[in-house]
N, C-alpha and C positions, 0 to 999 in steps of 0.2 A: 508413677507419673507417666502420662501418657503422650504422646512426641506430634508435631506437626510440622512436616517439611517443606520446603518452600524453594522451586526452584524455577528460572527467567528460560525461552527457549525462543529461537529466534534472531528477529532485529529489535535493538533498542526502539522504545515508544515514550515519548511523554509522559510520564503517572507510576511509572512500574514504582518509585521507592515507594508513592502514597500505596500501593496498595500492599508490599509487604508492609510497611510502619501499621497500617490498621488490621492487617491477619497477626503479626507477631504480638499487636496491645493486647487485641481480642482475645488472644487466645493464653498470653500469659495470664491475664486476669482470672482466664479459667481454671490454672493452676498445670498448664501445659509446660514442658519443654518445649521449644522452637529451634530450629536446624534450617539453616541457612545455605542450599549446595550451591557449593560455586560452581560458575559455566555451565548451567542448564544441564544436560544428559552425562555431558564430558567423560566426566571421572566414575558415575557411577556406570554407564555403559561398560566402562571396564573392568569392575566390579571392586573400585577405587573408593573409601570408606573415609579417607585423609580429610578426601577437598570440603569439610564442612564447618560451619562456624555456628553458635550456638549468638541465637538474637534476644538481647534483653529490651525492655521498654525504652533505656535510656537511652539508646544506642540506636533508637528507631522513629523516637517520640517528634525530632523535626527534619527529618528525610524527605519529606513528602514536598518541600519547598524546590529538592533537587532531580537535575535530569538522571540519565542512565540508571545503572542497577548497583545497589551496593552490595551484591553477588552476583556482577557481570553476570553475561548469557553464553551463549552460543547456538551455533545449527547443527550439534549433533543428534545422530537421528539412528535413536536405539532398533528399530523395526527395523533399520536397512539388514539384517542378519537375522538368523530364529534366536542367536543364543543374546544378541543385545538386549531387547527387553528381557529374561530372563536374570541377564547378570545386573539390571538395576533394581528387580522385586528381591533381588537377593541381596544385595547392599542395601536395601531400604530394610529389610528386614534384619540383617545383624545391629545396623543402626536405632532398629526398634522403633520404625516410624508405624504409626497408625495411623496417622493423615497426612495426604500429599493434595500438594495446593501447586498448582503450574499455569503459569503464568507466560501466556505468546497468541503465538497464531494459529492457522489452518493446521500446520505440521504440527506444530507441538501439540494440541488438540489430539490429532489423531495419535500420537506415541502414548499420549494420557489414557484414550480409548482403550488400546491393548495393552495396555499397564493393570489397566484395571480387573481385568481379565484375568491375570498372571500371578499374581500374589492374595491369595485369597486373608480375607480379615481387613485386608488395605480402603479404606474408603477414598476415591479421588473426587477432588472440584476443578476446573477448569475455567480461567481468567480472560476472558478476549482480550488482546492487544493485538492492536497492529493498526499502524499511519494508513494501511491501506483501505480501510473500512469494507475489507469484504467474506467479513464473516456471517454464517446463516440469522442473522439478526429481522427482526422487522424492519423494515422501511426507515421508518423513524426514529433507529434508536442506534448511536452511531458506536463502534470501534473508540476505546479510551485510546488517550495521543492524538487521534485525528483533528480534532479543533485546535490543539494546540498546534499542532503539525500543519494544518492549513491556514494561522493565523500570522504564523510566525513565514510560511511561503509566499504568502500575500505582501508582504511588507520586502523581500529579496527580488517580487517582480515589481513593485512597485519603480525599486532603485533602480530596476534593471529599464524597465519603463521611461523614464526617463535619461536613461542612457542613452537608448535608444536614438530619442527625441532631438537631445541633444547633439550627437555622430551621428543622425542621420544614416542606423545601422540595424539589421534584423537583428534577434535573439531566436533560435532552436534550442528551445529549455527541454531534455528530459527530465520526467519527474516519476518519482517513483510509483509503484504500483502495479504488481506480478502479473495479476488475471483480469483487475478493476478497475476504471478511470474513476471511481471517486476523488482519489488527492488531485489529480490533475485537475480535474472541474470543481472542486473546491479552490483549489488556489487561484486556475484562470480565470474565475467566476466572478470571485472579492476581487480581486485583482482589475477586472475587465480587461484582459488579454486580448490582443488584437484576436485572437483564434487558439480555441483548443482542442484537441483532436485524441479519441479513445478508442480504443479499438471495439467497444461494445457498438461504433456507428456501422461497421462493417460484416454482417451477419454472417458471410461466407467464413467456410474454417482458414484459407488461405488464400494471403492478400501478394499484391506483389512491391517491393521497394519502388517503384514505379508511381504505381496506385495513391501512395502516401506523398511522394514528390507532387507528384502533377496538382495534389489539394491544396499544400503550401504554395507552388507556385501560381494559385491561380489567385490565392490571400492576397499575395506580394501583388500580383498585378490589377486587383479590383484594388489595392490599395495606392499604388499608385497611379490609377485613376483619378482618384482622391485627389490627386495632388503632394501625396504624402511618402518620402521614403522610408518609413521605419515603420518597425513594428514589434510585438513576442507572440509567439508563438509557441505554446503548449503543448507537449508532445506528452501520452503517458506510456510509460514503458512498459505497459501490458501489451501496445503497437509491435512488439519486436517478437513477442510469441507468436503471432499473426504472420509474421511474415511467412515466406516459401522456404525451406530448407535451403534450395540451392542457392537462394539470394544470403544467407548467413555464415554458410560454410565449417570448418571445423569449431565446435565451440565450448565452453567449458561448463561443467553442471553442478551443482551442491551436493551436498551428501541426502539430500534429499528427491535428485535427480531435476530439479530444475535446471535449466537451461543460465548461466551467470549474466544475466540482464546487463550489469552495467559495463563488462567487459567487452558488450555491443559496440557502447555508443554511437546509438541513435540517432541520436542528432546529428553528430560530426557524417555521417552515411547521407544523410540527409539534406544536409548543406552542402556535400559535394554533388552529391545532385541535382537537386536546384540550381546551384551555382552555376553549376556546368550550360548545366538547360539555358538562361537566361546570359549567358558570357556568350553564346555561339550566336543570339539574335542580336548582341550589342547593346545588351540589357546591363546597366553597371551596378551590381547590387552587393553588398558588405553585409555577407550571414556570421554570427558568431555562434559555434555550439557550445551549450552550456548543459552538466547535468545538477539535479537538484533532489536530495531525497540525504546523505548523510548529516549535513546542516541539519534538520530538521528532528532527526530520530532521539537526540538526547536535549534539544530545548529543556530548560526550566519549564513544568506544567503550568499552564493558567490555570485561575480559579474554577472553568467548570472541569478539568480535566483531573484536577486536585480533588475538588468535591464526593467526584463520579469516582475515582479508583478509589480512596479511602471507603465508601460506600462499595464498593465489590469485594474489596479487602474484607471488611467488619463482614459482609454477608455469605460470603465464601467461606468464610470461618465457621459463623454459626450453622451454615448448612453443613460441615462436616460433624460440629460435635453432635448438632439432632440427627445423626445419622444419615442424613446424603452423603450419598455417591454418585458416579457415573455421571455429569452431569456437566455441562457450561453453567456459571453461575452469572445472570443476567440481573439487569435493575430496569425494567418498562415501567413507565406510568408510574414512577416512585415505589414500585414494589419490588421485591423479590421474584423472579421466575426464572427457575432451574430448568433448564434445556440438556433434556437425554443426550449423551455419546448416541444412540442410535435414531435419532430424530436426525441430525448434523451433517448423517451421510448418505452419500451420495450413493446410491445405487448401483450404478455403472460405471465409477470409477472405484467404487471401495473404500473413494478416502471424503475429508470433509469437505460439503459443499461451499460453493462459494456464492456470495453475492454480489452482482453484475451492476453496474450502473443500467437505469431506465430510461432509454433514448426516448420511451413514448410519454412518458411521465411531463408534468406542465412547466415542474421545476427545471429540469434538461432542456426542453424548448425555448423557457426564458433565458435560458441561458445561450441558447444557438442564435436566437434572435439577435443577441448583442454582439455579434462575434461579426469580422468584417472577413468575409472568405463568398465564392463563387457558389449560388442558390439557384435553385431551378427559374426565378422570375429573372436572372439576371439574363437569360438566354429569349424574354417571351417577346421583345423591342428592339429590331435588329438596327436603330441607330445606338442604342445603348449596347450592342454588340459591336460596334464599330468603336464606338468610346475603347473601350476594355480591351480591346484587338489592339487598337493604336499603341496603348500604355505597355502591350507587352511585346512590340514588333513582331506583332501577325499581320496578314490579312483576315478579317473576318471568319471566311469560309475552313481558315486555319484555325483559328483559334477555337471556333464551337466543334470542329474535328478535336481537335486535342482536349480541350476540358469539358465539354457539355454532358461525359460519361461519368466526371467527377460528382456530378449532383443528380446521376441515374437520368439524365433527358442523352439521346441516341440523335 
């Protein structure tokens, strides 16, 4: 009997049980054993053989109804050593796995890469997940979890929306998203967020905390032009790998060496800046920071997110028994297409690429369009600069000195 292991890496995503519940049906049907490793790399990184549970059809057949993993994940990260990956093609192999099915992100991708490598006879598939949708995918074919992840954030700024409304009070939402502002513009998009901000609008490698205040506060004061004190504001927290080093200071990193985003907080950095900025002119304005990204990672899946991971599950399968390997396993266009380990990466970093949100794209400008924040026309009618001076206790000649660099006019 021949074995197919299965294991989460990573952060929780919407879909991950649909897509073990249709690898473990698929493949017991085939007359497989299935192996279940708990905590993604964890235990076999250490060449630990225990953490495994053995998945029958019954055990799996309505799973896919539910969030998180019913073999939890984690962010261990076999490569960070020579002998890590080593000591899990070796536990894979007393275990008698012939296929490995892994199921995450960017990193886990890449562990799978040199996995593959290392134990020869082992065929691997590899699962995209991740809320952030910024894996080397086409254009149009999203990251499983994401829709759920964005539909379920939509509805938390909605409430948060009219909070707002009601107190008469800002919101500073970070939301998650490592490299990518896709969740962030998914969510402030459906949502219509007063203003969402990614760091893909800022080309330069390094921005300054500064840079990021002075766009929010110039939100806050075309908004209250308006007439209007409230608002949210969408932060995505790919904006804090942007920043300058010295603006961040000592800070803590994963075992995968990223930088711990949420131990930032963004937003709270952010609101004290503003705050500050607009308290010194006699500007009275009520920011609340808020972050947004664990809510969302174990939602119950919606039906395309159920749909779509049982179909990568079932296909992930059948590409290892016809012999794939090496491969992400994708669903475009309703078909099967299997994406090489060495298509995925990157050149000059070594590890997997990532997909960036497209500021020039029509979709991204539909969306800037709605957004009520400080735009090059707002500077080209200098009684309509007087309007907006007023609302944020400037003069004029003050106010296009301090924000007119914010929308690249000098």
């Amino acid at each position: 009997m021949k074995t197919l292991a299965i294991l989460v890496g990573g952060g929780p995503a919407p879909g991950i049980n649909a897509v073990i519940a249709a690898a473990t049906i698929e493949a017991r049907n085939h007359g497989l054993r299935v192996l279940g490793c708990y905590d993604g790399f964890k235990w076999l990184a250490l060449g630990d053989t225990q953490h495994v549970v053995d998945l029958e059809i019954n055990d799996t057949s309505r799973i896919h109804f539910d969030g998180g993993s019913i073999i939890r994940t984690s962010r261990t990260n076999p490569t960070k050593t020579p002998e890590g990956v080593q000591h899990v093609a070796e536990a894979l192999k007393r275990l008698g796995v012939d296929h490995l099915l892994t199921i995450g992100g960017d990193d886990t991708a890449f562990a799978s890469s040199r996995l593959a490598k290392a134990l020869e006879g082992l065929t691997v598939a590899h699962v995209p997940k991740t809320i952030d949708n910024d894996l080397p995918l086409p254009s149009d074919i999203v990251t499983f979890g994401f829709t759920t992840a964005c539909n379920l954030g939509k509805e938390l700024v909605r409430n948060l929306m009219q909070d707002a409304s009601t107190t008469e009070r800002w919101f500073f939402v970070s939301v998650m998203g490592r490299h990518a502002g896709h969740l962030a513009l998914g969510i402030g998009g459906s949502a219509g967020a007063t203003v969402t901000l990614i760091a893909e609008e800022f080309p330069e490698p390094q921005i300054s905390l500064d840079r990021l205040a002075d766009v929010l506060e110039g939100a806050i004061i075309k908004r209250r032009a308006h007439g209007r004190e409230q608002g949210v504001a969408i932060l995505s927290e790919g904006l804090a790998e942007k920043l300058d080093p010295k603006t961040l200071g000592p800070v803590e990193r994963d075992a995968y060496g990223n930088v711990r985003l949420a131990e930032l907080d963004l937003g709270r950095l952010l609101k004290e800046r503003v705050s500050a900025s607009l308290k010194a002119r006699g500007v009275d304005v009520t920011i609340v920071a808020k972050e947004m990204g664990y809510e969302l990672r174990c939602a119950p899946p919606g039906a395309h997110d159920i749909q779509y991971c049982r179909s990568l599950g079932y296909w992930a399968t059948r590409f290892l028994l016809e012999g794939g390997s090496n491969a992400m396993v994708t669903i475009q266009a309703g078909r099967l297409v299997p994406v090489p380990f060495g298509l995925m990466m990157d050149p000059k970093t070594g590890k997997i690429r990532v997909r960036y949100a497209d500021v020039e794209s029509e979709m991204y400008q539909t969306l800037a369009a709605y957004m009520i924040r400080l735009k090059p026309e707002d500077f080209d009618d200098p009684a309509h600069v007087a309007v907006l001076a007023k609302a944020g206790n400037l003069d004029p000649a003050e106010f296009t000195r301090r924000f007119a660099p914010t929308v690249g006019r000098r």
